[in-house]
N, C-alpha and C positions, 0 to 999 in steps of 0.2 A: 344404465342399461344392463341387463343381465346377460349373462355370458356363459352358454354352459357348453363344456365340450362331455359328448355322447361315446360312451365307452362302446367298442366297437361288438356287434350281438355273434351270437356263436357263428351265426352262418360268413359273419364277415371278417373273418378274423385274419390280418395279413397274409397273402399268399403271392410267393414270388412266383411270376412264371418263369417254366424254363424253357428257352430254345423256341418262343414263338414267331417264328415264321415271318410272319406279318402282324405288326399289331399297332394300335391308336392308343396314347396317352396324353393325358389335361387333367386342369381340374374345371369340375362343373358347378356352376354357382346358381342357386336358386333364391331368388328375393321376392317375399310376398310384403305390401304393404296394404292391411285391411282398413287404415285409416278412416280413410273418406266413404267409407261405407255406412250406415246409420249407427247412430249414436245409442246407447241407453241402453243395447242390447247383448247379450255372451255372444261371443264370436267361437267358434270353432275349426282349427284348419288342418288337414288331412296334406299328403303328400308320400305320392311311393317315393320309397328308401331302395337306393341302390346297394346291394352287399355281393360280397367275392362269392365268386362261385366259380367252376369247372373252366370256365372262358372270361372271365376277367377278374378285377383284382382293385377292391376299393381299399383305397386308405385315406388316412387324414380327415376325419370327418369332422366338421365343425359346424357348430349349430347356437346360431346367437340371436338374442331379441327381447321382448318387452314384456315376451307372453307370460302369465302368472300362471302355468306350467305346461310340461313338455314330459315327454317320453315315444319310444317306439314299440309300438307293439307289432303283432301279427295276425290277420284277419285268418279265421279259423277253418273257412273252405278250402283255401290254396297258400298257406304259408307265407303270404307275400307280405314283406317289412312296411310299416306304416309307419313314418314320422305323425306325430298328434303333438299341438299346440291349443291353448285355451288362452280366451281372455274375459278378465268378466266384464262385468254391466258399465262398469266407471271407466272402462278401458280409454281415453282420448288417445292412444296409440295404439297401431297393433301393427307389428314387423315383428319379422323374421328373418333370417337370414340360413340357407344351410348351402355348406359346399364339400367339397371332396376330392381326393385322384382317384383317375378311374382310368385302369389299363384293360384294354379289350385287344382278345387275338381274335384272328380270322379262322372261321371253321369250316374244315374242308373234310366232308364224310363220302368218303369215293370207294367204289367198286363193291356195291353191295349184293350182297350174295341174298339169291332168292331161294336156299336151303333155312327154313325156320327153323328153330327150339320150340318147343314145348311152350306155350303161354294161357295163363289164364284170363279169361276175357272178365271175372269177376275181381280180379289184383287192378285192372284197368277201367274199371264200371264207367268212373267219375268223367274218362275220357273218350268213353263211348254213347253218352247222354244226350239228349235235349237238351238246349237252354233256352229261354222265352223268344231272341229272336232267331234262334238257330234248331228248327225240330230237326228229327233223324225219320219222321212218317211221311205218310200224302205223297207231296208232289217232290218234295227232297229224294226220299226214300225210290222213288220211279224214276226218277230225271241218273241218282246213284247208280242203279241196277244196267241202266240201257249201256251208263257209262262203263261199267266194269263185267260188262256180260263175255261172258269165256274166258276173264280172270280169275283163278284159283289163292294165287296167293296176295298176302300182305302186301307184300313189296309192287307184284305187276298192279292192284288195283289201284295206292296211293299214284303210281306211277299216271296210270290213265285220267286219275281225279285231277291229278300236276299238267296233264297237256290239254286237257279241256280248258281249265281254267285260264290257262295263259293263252289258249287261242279261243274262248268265249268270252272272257268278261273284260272289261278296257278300265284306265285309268280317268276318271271326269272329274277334271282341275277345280270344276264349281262346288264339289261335295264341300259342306262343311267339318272342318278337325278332319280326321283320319275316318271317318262316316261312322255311320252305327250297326254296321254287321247285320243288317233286317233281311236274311236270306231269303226270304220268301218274298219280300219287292225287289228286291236282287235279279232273282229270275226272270221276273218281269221285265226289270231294265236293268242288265250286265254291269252297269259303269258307276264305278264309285273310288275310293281311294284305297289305304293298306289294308283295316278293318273289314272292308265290306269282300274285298276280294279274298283276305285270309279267313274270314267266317263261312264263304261258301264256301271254299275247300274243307276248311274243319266239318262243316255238316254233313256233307257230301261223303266225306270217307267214314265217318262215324255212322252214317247207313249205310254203311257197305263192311264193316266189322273192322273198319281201320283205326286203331286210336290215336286219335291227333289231338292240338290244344294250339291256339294263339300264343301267342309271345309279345308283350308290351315292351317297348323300352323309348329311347328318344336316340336319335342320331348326333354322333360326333362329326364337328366341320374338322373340314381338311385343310382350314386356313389356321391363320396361327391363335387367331383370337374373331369370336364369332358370337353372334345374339342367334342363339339358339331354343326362342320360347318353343317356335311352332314346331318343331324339328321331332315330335311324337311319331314313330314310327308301329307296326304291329308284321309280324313274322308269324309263320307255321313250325310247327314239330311232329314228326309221327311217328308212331313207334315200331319199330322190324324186330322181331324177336331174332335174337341172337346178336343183333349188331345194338340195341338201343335207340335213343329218340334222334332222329334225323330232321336237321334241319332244309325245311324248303322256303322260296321264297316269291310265290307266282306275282305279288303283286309289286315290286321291284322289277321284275322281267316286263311287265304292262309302262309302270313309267319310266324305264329307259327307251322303251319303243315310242313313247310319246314326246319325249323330249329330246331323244334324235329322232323322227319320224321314223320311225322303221318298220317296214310293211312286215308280214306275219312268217316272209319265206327268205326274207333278206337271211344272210348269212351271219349278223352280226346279232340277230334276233336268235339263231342258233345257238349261239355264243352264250347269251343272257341265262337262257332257258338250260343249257349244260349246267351255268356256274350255279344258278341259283336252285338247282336241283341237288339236294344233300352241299348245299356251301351258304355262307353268308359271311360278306366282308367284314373287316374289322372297324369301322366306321359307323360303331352304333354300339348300345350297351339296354342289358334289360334291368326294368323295375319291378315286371307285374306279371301276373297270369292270373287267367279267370274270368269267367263272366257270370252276372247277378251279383255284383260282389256288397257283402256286407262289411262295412267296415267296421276296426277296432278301435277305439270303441265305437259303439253304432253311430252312424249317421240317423238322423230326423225323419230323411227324405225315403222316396225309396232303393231299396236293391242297386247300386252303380252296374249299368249294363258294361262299363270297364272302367280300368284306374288306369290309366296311363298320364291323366295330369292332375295336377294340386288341385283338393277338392275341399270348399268351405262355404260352412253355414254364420247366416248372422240374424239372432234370435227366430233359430231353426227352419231357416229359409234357406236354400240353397243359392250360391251365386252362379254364373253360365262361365265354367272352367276354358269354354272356347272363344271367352270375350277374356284374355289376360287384362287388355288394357284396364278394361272396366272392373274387372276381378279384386284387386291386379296384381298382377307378376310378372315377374323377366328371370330368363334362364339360359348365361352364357355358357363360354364353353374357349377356354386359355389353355393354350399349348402348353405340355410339360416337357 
């Protein structure tokens, strides 16, 4: 078996934190084995790369397998790190193995000031756009407007877009994966999981001149050792000129009310809705940002309406990244 360990990319390059507050460390293990998938064909497997940044802190990357080659590159719309493996046609095996430490702090962005700076809305285009299931026109763009009417600024409008969304749209445990962001059947029918409630916000404030963007990552357990495949989670950011991108997180505040029942006026529902307004706990870590994403190198298929999990082709057919079993993969997650 080949064994190759992956020199760390500039964005990831050790960083100690200091003085974090609160924060979650392990290492995360990811295992694809494309085996039992059909024979005679190249196999291709994609996988976001977690690397250090501002709020966490990857080291120790190790990356081992069968494949007859590997490297990471970076899809060219949103910089996000892509582990890429290959295997060719005679392959009877095809594993992988990639793991890592991964220290995540808690971000806590409080008492924001609705005095702006100066910004350019053309420095922000990218996060002020449409994307296929997220328009910023029509019925987005009217549904925005009614929402932020007699808002002036940045900050009161994300503001408004944040208490609609946590008291219109609900959590619906039957969505498949983290949903698909389809904001305009959204509107239709409110209820979906992280994606679908973080894509209508993202819409929502981006017709209203707010720039926002999702956040892919996957959730750390709080036990000591955990099967952590499904545990994809998606989060919001917007941007307040003078302060920088603020984290919000409406669709966290939806399933804490669903999983304690909590009605819309409870007090503890108050609670959710403060923390997760400019905060997000240290119990999770990101991989991705973007949507339509092209991958590096291209995928076959089309456009990924998101990367938050390992994505592979075998003799240019895509496999369903929301069936691991059948995929397959597993992805723990051991205490440091």
């Amino acid at each position: 078996m080949k064994r190759l360990l992956l020199s760390m990319l500039a964005l990831s390059l050790c960083v100690t934190p200091a003085a974090w507050a609160k924060s979650r460390s392990g290492v995360v293990t990811v295992e694809v084995d494309l085996s039992k998938q059909e024979q005679g064909k190249e196999a291709k497997l994609w996988i976001p790369y977690a690397v250090s940044g501002k709020h966490q802190a990857v080291t120790d990357v190790k990356v081992s397998g069968d494949f007859t080659t590997s490297a990471v590159y970076t899809d060219k719309a949103n910089g996000t790190p892509i582990l890429f493996a290959q295997w060719g046609k005679d392959a009877a095996s095809r594993k992988l193995t990639y793991s890592f430490s991964v220290e995540r702090e808690e971000v806590l962005v409080r008492n924001l000031s609705a005095k702006e700076t100066p910004w350019s809305k053309e420095e922000f285009a990218p996060y002020l756009q449409s994307t296929s299931m997220g328009p910023v026109d029509g019925e987005v763009k009217k549904l925005s407007d009614s929402i932020t009417k007699g808002k002036r600024t940045v900050l009161e409008k994300a503001k408004a877009i944040y208490d609609w969304t946590c008291e219109n749209m609900y959590r619906d445990p039957a969505t498949v994966g983290c949903g698909k962001g389809d904001v305009c059947e959204l509107l239709k029918k409110p209820g979906g999981k992280c994606t679908d409630i973080s894509s209508v916000y993202v819409a929502l404030a981006r017709a209203a001149g707010v720039p926002a963007r999702e956040v892919f990552g996957v959730r750390l357990s709080k036990k000591a050792t955990e099967d952590i495949t499904s545990w994809q989670h998606c989060w919001v950011e917007f941007y307040l000129p003078g302060t920088g991108w603020v984290p919000v997180d409406p669709a966290d505040v939806r399933k804490a009310m669903l999983v304690e029942k909590l009605d819309p006026k409870d007090a503890k529902t108050r609670e959710y809705r403060d923390y997760f307004w400019g905060g997000i706990d240290q119990y999770r870590f990101q991989v991705a940002a973007g949507r339509d994403i092209v991958l590096n190198p291209p995928q076959a298929g089309a456009p990924l309406n998101t990367f938050g999990y390992p994505y592979a082709e075998v003799g240019g057919t895509a496999l369903d990244f929301y069936d691991p079993k059948s995929f397959s993969y597993r992805i723990t997650y051991k205490e440091q």
